[in-house]
ChimeraX commands (.cxc) that place a marker at each C-alpha (Angstrom):
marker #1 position -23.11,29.62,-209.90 radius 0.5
marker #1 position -25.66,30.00,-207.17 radius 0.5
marker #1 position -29.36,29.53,-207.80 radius 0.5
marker #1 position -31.11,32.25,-208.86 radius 0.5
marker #1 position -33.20,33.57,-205.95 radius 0.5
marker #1 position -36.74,32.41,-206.43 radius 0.5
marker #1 position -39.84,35.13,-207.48 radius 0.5
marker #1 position -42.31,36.11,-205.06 radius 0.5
marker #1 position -44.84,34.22,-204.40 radius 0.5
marker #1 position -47.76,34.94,-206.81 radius 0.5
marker #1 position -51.49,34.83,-206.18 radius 0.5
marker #1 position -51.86,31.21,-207.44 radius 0.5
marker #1 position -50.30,30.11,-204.08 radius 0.5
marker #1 position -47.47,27.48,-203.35 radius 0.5
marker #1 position -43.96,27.90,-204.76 radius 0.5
marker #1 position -42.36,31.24,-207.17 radius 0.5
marker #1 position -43.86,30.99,-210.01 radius 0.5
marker #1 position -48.12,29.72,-209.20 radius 0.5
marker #1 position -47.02,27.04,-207.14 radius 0.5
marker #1 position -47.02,23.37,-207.14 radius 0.5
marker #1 position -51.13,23.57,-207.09 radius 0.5
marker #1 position -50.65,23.94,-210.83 radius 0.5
marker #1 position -49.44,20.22,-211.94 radius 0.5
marker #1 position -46.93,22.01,-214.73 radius 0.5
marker #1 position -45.72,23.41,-211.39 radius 0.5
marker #1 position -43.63,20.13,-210.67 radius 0.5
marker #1 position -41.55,20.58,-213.97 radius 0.5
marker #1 position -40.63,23.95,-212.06 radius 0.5
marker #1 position -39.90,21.89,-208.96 radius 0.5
marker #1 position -37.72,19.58,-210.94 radius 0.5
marker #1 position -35.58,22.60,-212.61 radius 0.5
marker #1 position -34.81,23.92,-209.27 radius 0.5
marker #1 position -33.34,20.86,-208.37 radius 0.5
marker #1 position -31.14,20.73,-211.45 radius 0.5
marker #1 position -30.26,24.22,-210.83 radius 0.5
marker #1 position -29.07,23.16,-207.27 radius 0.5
marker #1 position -27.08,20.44,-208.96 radius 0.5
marker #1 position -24.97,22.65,-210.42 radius 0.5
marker #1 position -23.79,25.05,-207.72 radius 0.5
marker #1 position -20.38,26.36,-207.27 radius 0.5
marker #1 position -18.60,27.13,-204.29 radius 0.5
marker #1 position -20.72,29.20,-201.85 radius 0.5
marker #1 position -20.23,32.86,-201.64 radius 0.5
marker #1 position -17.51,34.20,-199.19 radius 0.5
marker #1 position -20.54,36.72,-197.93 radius 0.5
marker #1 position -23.41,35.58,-196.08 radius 0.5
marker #1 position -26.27,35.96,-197.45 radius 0.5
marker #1 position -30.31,35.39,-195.79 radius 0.5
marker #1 position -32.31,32.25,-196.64 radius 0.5
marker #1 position -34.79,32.65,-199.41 radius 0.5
marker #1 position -37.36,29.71,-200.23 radius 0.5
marker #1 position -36.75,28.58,-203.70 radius 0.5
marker #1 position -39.65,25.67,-203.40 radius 0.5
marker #1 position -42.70,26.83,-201.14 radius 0.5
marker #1 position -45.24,24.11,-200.16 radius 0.5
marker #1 position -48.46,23.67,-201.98 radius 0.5
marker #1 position -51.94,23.65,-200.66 radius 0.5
marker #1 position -53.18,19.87,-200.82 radius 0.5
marker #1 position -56.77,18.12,-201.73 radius 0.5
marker #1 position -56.35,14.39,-200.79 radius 0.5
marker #1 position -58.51,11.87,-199.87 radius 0.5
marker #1 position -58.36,10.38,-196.16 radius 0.5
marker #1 position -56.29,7.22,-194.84 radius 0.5
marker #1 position -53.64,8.06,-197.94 radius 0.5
marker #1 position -50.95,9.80,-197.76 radius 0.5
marker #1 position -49.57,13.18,-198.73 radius 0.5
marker #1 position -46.37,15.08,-199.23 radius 0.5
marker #1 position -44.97,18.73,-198.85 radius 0.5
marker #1 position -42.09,19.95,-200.31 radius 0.5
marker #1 position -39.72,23.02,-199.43 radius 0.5
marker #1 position -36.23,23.57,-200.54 radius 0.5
marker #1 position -34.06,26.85,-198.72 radius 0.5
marker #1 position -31.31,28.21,-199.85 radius 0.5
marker #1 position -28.79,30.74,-198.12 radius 0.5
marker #1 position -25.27,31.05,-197.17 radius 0.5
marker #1 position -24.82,29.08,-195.14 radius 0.5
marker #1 position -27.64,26.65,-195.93 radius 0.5
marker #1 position -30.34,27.48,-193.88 radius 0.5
marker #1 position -32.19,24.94,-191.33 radius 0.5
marker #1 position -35.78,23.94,-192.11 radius 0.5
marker #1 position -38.22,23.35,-189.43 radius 0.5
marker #1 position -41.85,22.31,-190.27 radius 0.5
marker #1 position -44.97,23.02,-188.15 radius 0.5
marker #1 position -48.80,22.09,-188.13 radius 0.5
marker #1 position -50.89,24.98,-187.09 radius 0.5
marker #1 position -47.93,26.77,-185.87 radius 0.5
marker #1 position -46.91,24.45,-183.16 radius 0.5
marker #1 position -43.55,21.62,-183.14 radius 0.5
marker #1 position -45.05,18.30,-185.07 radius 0.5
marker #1 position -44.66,15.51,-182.72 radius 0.5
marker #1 position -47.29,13.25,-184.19 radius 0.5
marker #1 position -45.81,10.08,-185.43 radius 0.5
marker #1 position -47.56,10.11,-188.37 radius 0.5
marker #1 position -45.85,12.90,-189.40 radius 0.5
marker #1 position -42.25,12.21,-191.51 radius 0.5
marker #1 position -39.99,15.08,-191.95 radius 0.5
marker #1 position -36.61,14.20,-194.09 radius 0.5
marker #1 position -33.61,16.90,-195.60 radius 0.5
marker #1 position -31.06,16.72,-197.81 radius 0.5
marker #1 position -27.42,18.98,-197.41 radius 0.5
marker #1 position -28.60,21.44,-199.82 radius 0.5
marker #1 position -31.84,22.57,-198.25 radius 0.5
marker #1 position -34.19,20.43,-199.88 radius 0.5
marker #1 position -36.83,18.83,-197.60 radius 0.5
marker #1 position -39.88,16.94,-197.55 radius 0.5
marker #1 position -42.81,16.42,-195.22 radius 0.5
marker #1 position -44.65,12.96,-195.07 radius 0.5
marker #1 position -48.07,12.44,-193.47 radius 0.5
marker #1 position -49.01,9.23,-193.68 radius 0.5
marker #1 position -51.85,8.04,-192.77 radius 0.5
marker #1 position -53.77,11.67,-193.55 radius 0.5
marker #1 position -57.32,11.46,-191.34 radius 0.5
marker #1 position -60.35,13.51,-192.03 radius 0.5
marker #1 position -59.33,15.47,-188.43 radius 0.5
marker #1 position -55.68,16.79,-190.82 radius 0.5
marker #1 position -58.81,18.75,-192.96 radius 0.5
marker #1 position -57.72,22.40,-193.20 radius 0.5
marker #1 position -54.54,21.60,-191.44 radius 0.5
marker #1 position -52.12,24.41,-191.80 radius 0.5
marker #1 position -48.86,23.21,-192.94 radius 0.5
marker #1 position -45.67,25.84,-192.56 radius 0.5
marker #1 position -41.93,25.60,-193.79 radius 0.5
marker #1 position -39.33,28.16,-192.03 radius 0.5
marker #1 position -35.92,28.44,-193.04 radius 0.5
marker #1 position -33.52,30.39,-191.04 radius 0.5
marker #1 position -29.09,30.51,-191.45 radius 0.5
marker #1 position -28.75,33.34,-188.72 radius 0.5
marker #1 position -28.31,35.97,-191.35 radius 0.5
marker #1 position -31.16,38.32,-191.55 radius 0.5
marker #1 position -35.24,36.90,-190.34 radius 0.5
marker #1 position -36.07,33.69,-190.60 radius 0.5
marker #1 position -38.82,32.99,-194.04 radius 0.5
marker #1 position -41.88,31.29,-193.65 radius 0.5
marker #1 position -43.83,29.80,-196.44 radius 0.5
marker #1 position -47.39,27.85,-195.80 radius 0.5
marker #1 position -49.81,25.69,-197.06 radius 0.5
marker #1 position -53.64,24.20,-196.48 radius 0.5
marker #1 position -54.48,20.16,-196.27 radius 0.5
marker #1 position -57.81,20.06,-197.37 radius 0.5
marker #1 position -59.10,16.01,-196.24 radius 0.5
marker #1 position -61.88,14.16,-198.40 radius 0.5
marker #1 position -63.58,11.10,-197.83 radius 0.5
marker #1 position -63.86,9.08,-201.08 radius 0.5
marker #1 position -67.61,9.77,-201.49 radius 0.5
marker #1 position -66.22,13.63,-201.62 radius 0.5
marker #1 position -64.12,13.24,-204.23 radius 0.5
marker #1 position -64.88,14.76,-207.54 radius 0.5
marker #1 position -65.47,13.58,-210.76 radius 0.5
marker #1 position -62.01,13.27,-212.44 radius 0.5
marker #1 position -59.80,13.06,-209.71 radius 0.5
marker #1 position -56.23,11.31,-209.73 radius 0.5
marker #1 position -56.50,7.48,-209.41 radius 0.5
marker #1 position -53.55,5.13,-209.34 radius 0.5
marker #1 position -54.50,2.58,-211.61 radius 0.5
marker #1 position -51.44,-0.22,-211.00 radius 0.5
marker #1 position -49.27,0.54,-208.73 radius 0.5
marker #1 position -44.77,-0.04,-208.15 radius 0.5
marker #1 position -43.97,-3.51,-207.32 radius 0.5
marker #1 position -40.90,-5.19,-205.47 radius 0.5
marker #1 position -38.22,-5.10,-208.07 radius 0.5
marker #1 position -34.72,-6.73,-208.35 radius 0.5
marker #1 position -32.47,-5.61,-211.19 radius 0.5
marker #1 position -29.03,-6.63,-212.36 radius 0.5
marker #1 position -26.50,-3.27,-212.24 radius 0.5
marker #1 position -26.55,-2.32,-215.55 radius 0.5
marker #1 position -29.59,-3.34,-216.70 radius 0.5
marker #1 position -32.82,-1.30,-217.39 radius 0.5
marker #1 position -34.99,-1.19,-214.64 radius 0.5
marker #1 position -39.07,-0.70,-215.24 radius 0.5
marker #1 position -41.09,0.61,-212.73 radius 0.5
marker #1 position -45.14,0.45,-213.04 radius 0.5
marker #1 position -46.87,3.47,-212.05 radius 0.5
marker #1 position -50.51,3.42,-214.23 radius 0.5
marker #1 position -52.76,6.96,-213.54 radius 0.5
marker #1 position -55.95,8.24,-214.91 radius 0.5
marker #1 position -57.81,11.15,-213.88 radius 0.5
marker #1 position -59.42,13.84,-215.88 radius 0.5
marker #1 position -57.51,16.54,-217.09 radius 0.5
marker #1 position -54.75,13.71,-217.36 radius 0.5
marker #1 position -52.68,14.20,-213.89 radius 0.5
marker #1 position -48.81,14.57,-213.70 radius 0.5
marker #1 position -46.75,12.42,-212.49 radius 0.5
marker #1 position -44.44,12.73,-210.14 radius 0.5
marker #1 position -41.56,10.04,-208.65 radius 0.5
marker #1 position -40.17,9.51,-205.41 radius 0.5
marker #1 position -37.41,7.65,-203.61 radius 0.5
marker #1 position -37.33,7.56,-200.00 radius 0.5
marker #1 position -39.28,10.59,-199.80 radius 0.5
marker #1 position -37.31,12.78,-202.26 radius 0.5
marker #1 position -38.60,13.78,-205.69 radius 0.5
marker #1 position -36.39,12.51,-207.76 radius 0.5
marker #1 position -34.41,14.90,-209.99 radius 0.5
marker #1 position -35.37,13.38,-213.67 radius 0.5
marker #1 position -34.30,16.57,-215.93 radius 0.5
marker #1 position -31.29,16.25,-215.07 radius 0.5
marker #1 position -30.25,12.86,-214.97 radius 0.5
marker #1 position -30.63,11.08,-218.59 radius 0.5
marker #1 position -30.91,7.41,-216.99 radius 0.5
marker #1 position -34.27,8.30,-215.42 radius 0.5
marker #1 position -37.85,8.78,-218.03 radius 0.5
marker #1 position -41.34,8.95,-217.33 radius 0.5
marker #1 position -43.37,7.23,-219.82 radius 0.5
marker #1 position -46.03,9.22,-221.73 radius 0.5
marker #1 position -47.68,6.73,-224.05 radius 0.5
marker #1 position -48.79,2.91,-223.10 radius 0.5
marker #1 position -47.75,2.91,-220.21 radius 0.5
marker #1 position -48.22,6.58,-218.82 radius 0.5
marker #1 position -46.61,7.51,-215.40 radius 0.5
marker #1 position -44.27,4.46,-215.73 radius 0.5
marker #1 position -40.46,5.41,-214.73 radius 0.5
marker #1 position -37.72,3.31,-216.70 radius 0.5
marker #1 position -34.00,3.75,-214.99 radius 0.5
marker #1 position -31.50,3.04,-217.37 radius 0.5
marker #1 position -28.10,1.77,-216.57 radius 0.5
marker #1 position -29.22,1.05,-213.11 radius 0.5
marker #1 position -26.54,1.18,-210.45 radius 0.5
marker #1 position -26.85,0.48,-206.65 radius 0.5
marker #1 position -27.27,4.33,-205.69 radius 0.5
marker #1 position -30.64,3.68,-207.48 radius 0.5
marker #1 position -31.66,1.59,-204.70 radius 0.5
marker #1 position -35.08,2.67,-202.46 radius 0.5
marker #1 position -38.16,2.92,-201.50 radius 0.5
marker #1 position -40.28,3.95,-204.56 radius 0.5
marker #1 position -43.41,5.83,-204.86 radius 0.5
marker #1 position -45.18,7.48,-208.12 radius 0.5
marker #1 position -47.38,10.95,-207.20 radius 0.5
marker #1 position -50.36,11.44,-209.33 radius 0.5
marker #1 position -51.93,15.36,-209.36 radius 0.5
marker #1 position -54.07,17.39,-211.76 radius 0.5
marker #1 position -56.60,20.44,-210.54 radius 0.5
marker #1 position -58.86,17.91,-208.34 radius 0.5
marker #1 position -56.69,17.32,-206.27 radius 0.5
marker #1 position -53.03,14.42,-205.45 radius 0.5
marker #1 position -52.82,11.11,-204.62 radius 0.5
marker #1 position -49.57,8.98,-203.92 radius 0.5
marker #1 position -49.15,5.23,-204.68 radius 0.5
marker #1 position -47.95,2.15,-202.29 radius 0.5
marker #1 position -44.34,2.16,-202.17 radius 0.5
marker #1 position -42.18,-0.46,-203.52 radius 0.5
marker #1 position -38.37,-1.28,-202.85 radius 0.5
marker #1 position -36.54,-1.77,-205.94 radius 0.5
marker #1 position -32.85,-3.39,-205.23 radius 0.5
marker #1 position -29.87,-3.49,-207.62 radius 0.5
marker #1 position -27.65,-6.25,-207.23 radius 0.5
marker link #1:1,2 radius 0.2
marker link #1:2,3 radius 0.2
marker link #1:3,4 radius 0.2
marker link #1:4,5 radius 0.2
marker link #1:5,6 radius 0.2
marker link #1:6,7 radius 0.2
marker link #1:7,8 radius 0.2
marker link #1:8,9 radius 0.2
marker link #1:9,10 radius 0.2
marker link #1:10,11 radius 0.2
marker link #1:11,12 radius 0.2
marker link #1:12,13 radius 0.2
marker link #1:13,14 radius 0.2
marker link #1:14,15 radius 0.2
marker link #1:15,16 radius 0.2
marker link #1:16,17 radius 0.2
marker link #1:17,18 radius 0.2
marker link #1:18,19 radius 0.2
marker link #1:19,20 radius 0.2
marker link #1:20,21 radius 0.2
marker link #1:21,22 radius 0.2
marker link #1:22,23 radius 0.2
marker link #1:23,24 radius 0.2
marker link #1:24,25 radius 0.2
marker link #1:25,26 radius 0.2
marker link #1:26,27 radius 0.2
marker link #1:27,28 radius 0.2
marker link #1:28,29 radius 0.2
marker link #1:29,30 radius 0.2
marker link #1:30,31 radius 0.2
marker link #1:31,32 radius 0.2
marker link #1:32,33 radius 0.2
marker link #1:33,34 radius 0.2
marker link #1:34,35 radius 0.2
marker link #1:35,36 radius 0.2
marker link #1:36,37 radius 0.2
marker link #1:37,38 radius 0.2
marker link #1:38,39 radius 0.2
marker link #1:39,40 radius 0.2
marker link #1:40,41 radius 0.2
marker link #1:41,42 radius 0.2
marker link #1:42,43 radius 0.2
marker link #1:43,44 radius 0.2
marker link #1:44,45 radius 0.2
marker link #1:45,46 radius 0.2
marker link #1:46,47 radius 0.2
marker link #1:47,48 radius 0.2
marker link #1:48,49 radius 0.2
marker link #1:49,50 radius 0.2
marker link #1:50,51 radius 0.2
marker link #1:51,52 radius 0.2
marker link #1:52,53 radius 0.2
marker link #1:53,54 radius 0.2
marker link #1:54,55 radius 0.2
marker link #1:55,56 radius 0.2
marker link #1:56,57 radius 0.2
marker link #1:57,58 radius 0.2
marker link #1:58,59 radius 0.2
marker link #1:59,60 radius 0.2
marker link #1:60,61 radius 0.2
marker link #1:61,62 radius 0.2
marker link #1:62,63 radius 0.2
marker link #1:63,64 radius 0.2
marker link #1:64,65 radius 0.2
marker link #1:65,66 radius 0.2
marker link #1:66,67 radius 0.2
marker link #1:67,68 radius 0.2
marker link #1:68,69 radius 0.2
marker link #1:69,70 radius 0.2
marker link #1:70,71 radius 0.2
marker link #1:71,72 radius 0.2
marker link #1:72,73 radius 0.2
marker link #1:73,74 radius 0.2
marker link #1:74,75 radius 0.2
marker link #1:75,76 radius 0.2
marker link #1:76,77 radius 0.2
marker link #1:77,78 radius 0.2
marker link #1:78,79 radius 0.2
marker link #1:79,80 radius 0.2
marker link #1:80,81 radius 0.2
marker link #1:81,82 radius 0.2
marker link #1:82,83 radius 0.2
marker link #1:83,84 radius 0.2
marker link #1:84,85 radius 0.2
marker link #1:85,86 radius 0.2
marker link #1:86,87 radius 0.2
marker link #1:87,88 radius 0.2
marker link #1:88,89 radius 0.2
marker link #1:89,90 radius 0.2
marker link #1:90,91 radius 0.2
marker link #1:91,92 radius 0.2
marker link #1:92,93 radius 0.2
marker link #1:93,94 radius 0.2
marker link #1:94,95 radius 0.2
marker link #1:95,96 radius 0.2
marker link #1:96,97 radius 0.2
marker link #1:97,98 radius 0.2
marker link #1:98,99 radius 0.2
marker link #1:99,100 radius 0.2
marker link #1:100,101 radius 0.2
marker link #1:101,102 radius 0.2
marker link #1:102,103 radius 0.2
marker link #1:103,104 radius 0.2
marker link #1:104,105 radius 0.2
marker link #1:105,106 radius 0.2
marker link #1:106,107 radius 0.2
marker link #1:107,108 radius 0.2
marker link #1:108,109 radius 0.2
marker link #1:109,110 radius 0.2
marker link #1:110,111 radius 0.2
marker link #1:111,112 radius 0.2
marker link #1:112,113 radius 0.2
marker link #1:113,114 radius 0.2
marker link #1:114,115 radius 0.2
marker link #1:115,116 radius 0.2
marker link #1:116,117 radius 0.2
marker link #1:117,118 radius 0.2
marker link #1:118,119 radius 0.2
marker link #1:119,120 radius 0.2
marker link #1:120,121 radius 0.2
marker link #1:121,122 radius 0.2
marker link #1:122,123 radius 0.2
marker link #1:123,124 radius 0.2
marker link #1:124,125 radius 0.2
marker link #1:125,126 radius 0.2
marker link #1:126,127 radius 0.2
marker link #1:127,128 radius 0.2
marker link #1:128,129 radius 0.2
marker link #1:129,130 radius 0.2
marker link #1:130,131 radius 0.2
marker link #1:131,132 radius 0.2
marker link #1:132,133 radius 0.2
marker link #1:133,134 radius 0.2
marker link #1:134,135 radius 0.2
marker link #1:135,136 radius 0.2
marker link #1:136,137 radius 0.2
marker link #1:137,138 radius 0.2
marker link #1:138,139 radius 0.2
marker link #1:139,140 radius 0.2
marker link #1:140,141 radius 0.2
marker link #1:141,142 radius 0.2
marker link #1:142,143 radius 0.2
marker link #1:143,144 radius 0.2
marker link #1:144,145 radius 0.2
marker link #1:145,146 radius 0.2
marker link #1:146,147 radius 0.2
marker link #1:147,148 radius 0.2
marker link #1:148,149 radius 0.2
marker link #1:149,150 radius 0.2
marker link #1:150,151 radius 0.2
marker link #1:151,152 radius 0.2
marker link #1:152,153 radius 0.2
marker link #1:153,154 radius 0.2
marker link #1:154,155 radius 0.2
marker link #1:155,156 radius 0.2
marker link #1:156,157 radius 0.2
marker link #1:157,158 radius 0.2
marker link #1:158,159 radius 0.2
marker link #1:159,160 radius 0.2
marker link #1:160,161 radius 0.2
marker link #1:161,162 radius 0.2
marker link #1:162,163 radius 0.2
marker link #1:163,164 radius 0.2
marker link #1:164,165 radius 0.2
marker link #1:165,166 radius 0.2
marker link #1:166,167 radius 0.2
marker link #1:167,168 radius 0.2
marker link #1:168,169 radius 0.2
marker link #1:169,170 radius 0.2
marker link #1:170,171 radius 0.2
marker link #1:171,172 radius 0.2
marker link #1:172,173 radius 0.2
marker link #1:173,174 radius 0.2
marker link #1:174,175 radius 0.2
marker link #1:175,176 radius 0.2
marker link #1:176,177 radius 0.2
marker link #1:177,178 radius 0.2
marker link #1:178,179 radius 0.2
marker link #1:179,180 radius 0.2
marker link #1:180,181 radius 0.2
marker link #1:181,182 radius 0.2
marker link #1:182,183 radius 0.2
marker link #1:183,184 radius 0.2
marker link #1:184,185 radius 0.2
marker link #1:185,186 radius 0.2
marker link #1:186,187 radius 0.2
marker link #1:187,188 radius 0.2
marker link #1:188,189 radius 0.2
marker link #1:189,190 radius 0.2
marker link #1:190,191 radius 0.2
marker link #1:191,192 radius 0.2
marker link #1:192,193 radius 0.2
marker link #1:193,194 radius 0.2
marker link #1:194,195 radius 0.2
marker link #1:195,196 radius 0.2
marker link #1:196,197 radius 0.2
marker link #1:197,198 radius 0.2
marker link #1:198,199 radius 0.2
marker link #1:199,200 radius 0.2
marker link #1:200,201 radius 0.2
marker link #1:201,202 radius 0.2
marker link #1:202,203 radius 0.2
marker link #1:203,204 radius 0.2
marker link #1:204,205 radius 0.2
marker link #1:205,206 radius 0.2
marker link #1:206,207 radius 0.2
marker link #1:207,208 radius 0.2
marker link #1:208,209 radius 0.2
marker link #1:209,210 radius 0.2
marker link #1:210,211 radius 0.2
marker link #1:211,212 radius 0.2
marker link #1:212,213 radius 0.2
marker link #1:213,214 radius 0.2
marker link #1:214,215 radius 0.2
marker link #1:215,216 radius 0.2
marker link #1:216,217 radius 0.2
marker link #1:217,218 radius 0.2
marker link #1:218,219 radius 0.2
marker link #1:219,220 radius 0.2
marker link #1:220,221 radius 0.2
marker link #1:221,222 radius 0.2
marker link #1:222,223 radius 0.2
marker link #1:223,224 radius 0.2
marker link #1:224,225 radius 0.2
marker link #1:225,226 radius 0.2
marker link #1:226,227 radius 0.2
marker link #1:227,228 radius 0.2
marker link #1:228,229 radius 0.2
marker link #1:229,230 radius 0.2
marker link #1:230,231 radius 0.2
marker link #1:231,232 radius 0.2
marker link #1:232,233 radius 0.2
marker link #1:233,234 radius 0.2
marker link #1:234,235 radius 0.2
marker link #1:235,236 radius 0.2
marker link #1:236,237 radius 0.2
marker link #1:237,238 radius 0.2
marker link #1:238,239 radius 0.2
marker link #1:239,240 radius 0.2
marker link #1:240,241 radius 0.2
marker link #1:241,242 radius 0.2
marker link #1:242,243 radius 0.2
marker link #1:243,244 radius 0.2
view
């Protein structure tokens, strides 16, 4: 079964349905990914790409760091190309990283105040039919610009060594006001965590925290807990957690 194709893109920006500017957006991003997990074998016809995850105007404060996502889909998988202000990125700052089916990220890191208002664009294109564009505003703060209630990482991941098998604990601590949502990443890539029954995000106690279950040496990486709400996103350090 092939994804359905996502909506249009509504007025509240960013991906199908409001876009990831709405925090209960990233449960959205996370279904898609299940969805892609369980695909069939590709249609004989070809068929256009289509953006099922758009990227999502930012707000984040300067010398952090800041992420975009996209995911295409098509037949055959369509290539993803990313651009700042319409031109090829060849800053170094500037990360770009895709998985086989179409999912991709974009890492800045460090973000300056000159990224402010930086126009951020995703393009897939497979050959079949016009290439689909889908784009997104950095807005840059410095910290005596940031509003009341924004996200805050309160204790960030840590180096981590875990026997295979065992239950792995990682500390991500937020706070913001409304209470942000948290997001996880491993080298990069959201990690899929509706669809994989090893992986939970703590709610109470500990809130933000990501327990692995089970853990196995695919679960090796580089990992980083995202913290957003309406004021604006802001990632933690990244820690390497190793399964021996």
């Amino acid at each position: 079964m092939r994804p359905p194709r996502a909506p249009n893109r509504g007025a509240g920006g960013g991906y199908g349905i409001r876009g990831l500017s709405n925090p209960l957006s990233w449960l959205v991003l996370l279904t898609v990914l299940a969805i892609g997990r369980c695909e069939g074998p590709a249609a004989a016809r070809d068929d256009g790409p289509t953006l099922l995850v758009k990227p999502d105007s930012s707000i984040v404060p300067a010398d952090t760091r800041v992420s975009f996502f996209c995911r295409a889909d098509g037949n055959p998988i369509p290539t993803v190309v990313w651009r700042r202000n319409g031109d090829p990125i060849s800053d170094s700052r500037f990360t770009t990283k895709t998985l086989t089916n179409g999912l991709s990220t974009l890492r800045i890191d460090p973000v300056e105040l000159s990224d402010n208002n930086l126009t951020i664009s995703c393009t897939a294109d497979n050959g079949v039919g016009s290439p689909i564009k889908a784009e997104a505003v950095l807005t840059v703060l410095g910290y005596e610009q940031l509003p009341s209630g924004f996200p805050e990482i309160e204790a960030h991941p840590v180096l981590k060594s875990v026997e295979q098998g065992r239950t792995a604990y990682v500390t991500c601590r937020v706070k913001g006001n409304p209470r942000p949502r948290v997001l996880w990443l491993r080298d990069l890539m959201p990690i899929d965590i509706r669809s994989n029954n090893r992986y939970s995000v703590s709610t109470l106690g500990n809130p933000g925290a990501l327990m692995i279950q089970q853990a196995r040496e695919d679960d090796q990486g580089k990992y980083e807990c995202v913290a957003r709400n309406e004021h604006g996103v802001i990632h933690s350090k990244p820690a390497h957690i190793y399964v021996k």
